[in-house]
C-alpha positions in Angstrom: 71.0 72.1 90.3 68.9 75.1 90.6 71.0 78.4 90.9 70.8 80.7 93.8 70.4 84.4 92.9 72.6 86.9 94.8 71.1 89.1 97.4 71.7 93.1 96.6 74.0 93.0 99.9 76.2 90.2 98.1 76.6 91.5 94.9 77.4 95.1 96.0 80.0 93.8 98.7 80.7 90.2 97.5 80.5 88.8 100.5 77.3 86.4 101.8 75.7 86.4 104.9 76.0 82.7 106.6 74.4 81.0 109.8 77.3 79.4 111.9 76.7 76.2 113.9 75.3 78.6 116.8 72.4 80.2 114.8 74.5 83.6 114.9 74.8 85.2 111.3 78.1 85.5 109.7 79.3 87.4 106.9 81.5 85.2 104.4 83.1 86.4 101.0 82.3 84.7 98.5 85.6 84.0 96.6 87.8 82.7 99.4 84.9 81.9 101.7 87.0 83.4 104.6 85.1 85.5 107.3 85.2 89.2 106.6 86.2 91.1 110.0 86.5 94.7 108.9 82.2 94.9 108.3 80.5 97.3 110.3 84.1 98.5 111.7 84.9 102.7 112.3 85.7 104.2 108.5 89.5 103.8 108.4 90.1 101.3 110.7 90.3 97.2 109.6 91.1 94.3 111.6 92.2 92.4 108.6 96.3 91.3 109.6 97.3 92.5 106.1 96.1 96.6 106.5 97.0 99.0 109.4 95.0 99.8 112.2 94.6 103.3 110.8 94.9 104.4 107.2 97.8 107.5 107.3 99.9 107.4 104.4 96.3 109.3 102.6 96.5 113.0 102.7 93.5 114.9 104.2 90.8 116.4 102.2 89.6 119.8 101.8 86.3 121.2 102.3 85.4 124.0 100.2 83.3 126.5 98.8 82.7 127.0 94.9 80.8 129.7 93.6 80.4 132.2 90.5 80.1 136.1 90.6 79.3 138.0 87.4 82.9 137.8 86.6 85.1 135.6 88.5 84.9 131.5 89.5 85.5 131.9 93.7 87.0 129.1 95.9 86.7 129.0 99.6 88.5 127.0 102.1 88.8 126.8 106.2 92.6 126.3 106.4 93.5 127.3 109.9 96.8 126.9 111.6 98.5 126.9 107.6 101.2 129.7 106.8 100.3 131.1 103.3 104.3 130.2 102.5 103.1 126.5 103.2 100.3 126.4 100.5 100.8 125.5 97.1 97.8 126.3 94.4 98.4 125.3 91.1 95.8 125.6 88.1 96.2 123.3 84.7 94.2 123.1 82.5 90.2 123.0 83.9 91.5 122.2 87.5 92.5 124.1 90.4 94.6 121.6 93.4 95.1 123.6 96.7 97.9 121.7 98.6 99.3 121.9 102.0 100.0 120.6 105.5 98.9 121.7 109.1 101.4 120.4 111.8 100.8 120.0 115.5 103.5 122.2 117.1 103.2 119.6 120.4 104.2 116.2 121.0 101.1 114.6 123.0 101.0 111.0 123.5 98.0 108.7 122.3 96.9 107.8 125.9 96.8 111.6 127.0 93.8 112.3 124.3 90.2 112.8 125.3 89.0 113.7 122.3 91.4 113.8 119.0 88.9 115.3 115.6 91.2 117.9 114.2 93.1 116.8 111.3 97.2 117.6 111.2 99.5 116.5 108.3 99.3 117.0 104.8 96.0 117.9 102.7 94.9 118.6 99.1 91.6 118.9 97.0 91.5 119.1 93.5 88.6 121.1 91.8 87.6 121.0 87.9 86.2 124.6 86.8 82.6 124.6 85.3 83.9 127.2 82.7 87.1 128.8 81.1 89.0 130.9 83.3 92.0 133.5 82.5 95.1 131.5 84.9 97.6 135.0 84.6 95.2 136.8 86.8 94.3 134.4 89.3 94.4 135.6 92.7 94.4 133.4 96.0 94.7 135.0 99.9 94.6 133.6 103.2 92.8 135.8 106.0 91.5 134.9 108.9 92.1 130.8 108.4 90.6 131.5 105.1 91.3 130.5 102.0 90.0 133.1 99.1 91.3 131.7 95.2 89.4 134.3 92.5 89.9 133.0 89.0 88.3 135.4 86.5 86.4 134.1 84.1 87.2 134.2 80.9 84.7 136.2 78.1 83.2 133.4 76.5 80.6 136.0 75.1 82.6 137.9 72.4 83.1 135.9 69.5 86.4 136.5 67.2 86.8 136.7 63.8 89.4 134.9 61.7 90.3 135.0 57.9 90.2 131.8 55.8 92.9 131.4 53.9 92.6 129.7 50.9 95.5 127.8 48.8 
């Protein structure tokens, strides 16, 4: 029986590509040899019976700006349409997580859409920090739909001296 080595496609996906009785190409997967429908589909969307139409329960996700000045880590963030009462921004440890949620104020039907691309409901990005900060004099404002968070940096250049004890 000579084995069959696995295409790049097959191993990465696990699925195979088959010719039908037609001579059309189908893609099978290989451990329950049951056609895969959601290949080549919209991101989010499946036509698998089991998963929804559209994925919502995920939260939206951030994009932002990171950047250092001499003495502070800076975080930058579109976040239009947010009050700053409705953000949380927490830091622990090495990471920063900006959370939130922007809600549509009207009730438009599905049907009445031309276009639908901005994102409403809740959002969050998490962040680790390239170096030590100083968390007590973080700072984070909202102007103009954006998000400023300044973490200062903590002095990683000054070296302390401690006594060894000896028993």
């Amino acid at each position: 029986m000579v084995k069959e080595k696995k295409s790049f496609f097959e191993r990465l996906t696990g699925a195979k590509s088959v010719e039908d009785n037609n001579g059309e190409d189908k893609i099978m997967n290989i451990e329950t040899d049951e056609e895969e429908t959601n290949i080549n589909m919209p991101m989010g969307e499946y036509s698998n019976e089991n998963t929804p139409a559209t994925i919502e329960d995920n939260e939206g996700q951030l994009t932002i700006d990171v950047y250092q000045t001499e003495n502070d880590i800076v975080i930058k963030s579109t976040i239009a349409g947010v009050k700053p009462e409705d953000l949380d921004v927490s830091i622990n440890n090495d990471m920063v997580t900006i959370k939130g949620e922007r809600s549509n104020e009207e009730e438009i039907s599905e049907e009445n859409y031309y276009y639908q691309e901005c994102y409403w409901g809740g959002f969050s990005r998490s962040v680790v920090l390239p170096v030590d900060i100083i968390s007590e004099k973080a700072e984070a404002s909202l102007k103009n739909g954006i998000l400023t968070i300044r973490l200062p940096k903590a002095s990683s250049g000054k070296s302390k001296k401690i006594q060894v004890r000896g028993f």
